[in-house]
Residue frames relative to the residue before (quaternion, step in Angstrom):
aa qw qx qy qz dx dy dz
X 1.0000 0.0000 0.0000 0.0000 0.00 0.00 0.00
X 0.1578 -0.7989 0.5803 0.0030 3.54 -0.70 1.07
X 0.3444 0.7651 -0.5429 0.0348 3.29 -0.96 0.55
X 0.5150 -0.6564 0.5505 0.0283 3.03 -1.98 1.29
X 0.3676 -0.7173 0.5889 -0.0604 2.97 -1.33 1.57
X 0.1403 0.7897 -0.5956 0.0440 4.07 0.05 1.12
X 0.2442 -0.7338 0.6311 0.0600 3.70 -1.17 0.86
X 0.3661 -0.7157 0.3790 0.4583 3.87 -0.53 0.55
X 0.5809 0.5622 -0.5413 0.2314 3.46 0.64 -0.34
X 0.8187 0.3916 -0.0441 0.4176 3.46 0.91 -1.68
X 0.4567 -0.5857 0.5153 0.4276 3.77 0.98 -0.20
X 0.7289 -0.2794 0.3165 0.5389 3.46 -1.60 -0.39
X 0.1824 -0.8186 0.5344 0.1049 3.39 -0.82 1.46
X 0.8576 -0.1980 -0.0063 0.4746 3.92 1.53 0.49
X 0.3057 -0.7198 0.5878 0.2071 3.43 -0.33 0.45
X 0.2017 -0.7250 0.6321 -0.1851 3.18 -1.43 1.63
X 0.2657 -0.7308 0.6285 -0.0187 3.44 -0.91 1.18
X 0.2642 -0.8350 0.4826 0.0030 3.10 -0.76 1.30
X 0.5092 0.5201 -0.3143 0.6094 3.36 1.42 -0.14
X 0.8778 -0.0067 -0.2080 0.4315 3.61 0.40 -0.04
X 0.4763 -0.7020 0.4934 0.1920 3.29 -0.72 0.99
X 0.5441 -0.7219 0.4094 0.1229 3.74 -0.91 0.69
X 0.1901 0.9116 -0.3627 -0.0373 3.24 1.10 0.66
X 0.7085 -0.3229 0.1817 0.6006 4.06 -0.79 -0.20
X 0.5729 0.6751 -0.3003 0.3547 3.70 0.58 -1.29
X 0.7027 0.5941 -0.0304 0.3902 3.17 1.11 -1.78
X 0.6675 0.4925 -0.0855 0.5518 3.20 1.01 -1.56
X 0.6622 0.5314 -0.3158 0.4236 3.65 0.94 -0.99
X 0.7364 0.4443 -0.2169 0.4619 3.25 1.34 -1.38
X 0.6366 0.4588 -0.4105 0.4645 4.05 0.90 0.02
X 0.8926 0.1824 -0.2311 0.3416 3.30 1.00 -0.21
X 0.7501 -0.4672 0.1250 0.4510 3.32 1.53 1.86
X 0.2672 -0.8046 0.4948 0.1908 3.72 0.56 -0.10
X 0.1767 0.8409 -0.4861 0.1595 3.22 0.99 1.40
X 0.4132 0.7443 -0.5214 0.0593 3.46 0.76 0.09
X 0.6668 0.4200 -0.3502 0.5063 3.29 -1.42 0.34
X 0.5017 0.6450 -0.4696 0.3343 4.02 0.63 -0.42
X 0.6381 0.5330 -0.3195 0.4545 3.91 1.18 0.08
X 0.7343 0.3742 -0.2135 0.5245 3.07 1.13 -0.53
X 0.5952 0.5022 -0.4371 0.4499 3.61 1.32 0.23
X 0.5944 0.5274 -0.3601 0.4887 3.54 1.52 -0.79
X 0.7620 0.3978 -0.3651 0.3576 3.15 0.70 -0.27
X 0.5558 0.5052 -0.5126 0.4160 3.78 1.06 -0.23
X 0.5233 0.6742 -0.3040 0.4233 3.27 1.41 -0.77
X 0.8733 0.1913 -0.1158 0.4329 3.47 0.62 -0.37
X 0.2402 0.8611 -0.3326 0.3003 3.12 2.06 0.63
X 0.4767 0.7264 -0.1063 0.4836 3.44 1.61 -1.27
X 0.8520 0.2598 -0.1905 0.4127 3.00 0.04 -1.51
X 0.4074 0.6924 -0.4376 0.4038 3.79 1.49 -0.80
X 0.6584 0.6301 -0.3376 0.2355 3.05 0.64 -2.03
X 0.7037 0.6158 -0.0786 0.3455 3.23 0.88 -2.67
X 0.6676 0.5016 -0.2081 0.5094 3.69 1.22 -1.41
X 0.8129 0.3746 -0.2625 0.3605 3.79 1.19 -0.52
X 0.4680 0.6639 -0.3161 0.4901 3.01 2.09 0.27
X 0.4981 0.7151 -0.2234 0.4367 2.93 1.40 -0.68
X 0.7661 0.2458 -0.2145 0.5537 2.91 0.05 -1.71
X 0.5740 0.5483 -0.5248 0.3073 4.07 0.08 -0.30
X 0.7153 0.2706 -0.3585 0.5353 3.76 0.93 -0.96
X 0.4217 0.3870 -0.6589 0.4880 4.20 0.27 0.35
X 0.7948 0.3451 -0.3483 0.3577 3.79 -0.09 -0.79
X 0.5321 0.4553 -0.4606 0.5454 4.16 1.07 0.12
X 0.6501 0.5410 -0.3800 0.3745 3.66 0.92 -0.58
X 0.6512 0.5153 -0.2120 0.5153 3.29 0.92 -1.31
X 0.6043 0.3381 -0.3645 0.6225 4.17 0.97 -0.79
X 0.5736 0.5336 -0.4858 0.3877 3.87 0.12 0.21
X 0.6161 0.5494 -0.2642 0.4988 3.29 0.75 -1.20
X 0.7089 0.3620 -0.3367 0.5030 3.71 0.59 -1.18
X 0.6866 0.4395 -0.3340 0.4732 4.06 0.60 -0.27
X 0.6601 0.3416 -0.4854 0.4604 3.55 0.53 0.06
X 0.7295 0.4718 -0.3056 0.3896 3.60 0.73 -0.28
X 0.3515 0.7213 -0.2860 0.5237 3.22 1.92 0.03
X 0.8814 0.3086 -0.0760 0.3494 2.92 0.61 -1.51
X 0.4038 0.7791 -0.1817 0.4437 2.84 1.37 -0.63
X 0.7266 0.3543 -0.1269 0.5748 3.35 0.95 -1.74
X 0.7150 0.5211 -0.2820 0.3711 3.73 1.11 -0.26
X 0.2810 0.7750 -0.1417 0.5480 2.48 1.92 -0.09
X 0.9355 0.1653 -0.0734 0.3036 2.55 -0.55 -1.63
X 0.5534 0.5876 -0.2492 0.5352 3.45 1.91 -0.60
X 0.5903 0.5261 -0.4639 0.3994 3.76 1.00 -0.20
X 0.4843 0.7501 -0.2646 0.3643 3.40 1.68 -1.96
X 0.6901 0.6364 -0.1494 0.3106 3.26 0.49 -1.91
X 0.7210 0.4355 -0.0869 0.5320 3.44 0.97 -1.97
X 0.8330 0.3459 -0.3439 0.2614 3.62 0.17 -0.75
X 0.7161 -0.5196 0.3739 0.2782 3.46 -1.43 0.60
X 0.8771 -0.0212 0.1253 0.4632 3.32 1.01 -1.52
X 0.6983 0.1662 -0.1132 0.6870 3.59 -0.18 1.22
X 0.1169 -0.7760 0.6196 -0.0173 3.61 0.72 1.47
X 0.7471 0.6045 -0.1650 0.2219 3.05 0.95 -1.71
X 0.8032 0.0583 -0.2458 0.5395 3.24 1.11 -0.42
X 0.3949 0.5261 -0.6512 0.3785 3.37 0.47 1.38
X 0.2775 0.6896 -0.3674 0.5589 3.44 1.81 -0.32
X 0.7246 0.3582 -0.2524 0.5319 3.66 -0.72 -1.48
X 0.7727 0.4564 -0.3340 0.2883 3.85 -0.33 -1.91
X 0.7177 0.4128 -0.3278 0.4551 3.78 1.12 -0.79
X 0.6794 0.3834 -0.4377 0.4470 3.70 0.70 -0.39
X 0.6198 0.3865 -0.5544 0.3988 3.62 0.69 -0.02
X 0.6578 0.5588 -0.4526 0.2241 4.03 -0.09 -1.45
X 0.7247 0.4569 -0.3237 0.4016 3.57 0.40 -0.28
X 0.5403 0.6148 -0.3808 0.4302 4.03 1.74 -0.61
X 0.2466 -0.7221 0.5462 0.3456 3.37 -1.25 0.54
X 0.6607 -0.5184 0.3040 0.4498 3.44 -1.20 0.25
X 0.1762 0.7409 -0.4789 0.4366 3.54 0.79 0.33
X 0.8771 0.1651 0.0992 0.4399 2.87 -0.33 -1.89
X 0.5673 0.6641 -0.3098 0.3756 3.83 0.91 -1.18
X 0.4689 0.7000 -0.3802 0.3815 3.81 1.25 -1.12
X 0.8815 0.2507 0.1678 0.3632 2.95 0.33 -1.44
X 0.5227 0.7105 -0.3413 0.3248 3.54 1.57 0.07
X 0.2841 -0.7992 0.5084 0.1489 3.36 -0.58 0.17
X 0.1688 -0.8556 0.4891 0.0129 3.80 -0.51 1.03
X 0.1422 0.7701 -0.6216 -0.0195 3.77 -0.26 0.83
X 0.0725 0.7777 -0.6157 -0.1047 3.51 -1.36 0.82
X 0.1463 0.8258 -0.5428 0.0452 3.38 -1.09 0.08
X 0.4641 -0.6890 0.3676 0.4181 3.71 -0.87 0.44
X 0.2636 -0.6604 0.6723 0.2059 3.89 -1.65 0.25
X 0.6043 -0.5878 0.3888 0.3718 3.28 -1.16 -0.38
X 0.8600 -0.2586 -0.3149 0.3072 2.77 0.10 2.51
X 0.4092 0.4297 -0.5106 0.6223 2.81 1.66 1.07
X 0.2795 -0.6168 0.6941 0.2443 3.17 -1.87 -0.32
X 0.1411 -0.8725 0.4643 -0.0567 3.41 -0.65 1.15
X 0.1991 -0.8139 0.5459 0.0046 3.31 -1.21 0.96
X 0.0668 0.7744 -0.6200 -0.1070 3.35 -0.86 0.69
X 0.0206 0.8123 -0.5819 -0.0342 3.33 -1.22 0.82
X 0.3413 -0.7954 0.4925 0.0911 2.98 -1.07 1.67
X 0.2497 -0.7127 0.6541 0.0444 3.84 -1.29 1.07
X 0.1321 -0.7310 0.6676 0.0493 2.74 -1.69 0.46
X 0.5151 -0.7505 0.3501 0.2210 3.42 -0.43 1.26
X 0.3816 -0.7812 0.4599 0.1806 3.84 -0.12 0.71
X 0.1779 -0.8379 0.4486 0.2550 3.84 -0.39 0.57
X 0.4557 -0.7250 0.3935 0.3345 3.49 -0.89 0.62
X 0.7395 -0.0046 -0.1679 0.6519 3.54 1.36 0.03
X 0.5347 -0.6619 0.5079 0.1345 3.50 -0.65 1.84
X 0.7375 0.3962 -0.2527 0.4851 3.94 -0.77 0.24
X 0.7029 0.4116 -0.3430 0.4678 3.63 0.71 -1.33
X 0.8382 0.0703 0.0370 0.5395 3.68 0.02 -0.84
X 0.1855 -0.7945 0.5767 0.0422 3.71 -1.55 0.18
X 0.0625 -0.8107 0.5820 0.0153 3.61 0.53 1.47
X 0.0041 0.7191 -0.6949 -0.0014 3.56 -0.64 0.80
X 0.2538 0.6457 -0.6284 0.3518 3.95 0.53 1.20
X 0.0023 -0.6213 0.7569 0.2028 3.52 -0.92 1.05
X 0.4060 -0.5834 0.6714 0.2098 2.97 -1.81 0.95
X 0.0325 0.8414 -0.5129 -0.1672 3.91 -0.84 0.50
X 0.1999 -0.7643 0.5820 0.1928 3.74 -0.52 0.53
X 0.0347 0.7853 -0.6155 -0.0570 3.84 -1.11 0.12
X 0.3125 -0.7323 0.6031 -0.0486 3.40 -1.07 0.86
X 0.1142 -0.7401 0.6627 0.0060 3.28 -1.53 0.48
X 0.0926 -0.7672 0.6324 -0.0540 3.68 -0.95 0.91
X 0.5488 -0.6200 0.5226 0.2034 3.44 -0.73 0.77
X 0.2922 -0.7807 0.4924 0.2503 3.69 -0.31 0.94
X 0.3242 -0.7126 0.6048 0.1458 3.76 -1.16 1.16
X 0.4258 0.7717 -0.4492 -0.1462 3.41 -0.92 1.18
């Protein structure tokens, strides 16, 4: 004996056998025995998450590089500018005090006067978030100018 169940919203919302009851076994087998298929797609795609968030961390050490060589640069170049004696390495002392070691290791610090500014360039290097896997050798360089005080 078969019978059908119709509602007005949805039409006939399924047909239902009454002679056999629907047990687990049953149910498993009409609808493919996929369990667990979420948690394979996802070890399956566990990796790539991993790779896509490494990424974006060294685009985001690049981009915080950029904002520290020009940082410094201007601190630099505004220390250079002010000091009575030994522009040059009040020059150097302000573009470094503010670098973390990260980046400081390995920076590079030119100052020197222009024609009426005093100017700094400081060169960066971008730090990797996992050494071995990749090698960004981009120096990032910021420079600055400072009106000369005399």
């Amino acid at each position: 004996m078969t019978t059908t169940t119709r509602t007005a919203r949805t039409g006939i919302r399924g047909l239902r056998d009454l002679r056999e009851r629907p047990g687990p076994r049953r149910l498993r087998r009409l609808r493919g025995d996929d369990r667990g298929q979420t948690a394979v797609e996802f070890l399956g795609m566990t990796p790539f998450i991993i790779l896509i968030m490494l990424v974006l961390w060294e685009c985001a050490l690049i981009g915080y590089t950029f904002s520290l060589a020009g940082n410094a640069a201007d601190v630099g170049a505004r220390k250079g500018s002010g000091a009575e004696y030994g522009a040059g390495a009040a020059c150097r002392a302000g573009a470094m005090e503010d670098l973390p070691d990260a980046w400081s290791s390995a920076a590079r610090v030119s100052c020197g006067r222009g024609s009426g500014l005093y100017e700094a360039k400081v060169t960066l290097k971008v730090p990797v978030l996992v050494p071995g896997l990749f090698n960004l050798d981009i120096p990032i360089t910021g420079e600055a100018g400072s009106a000369l005080e005399d």
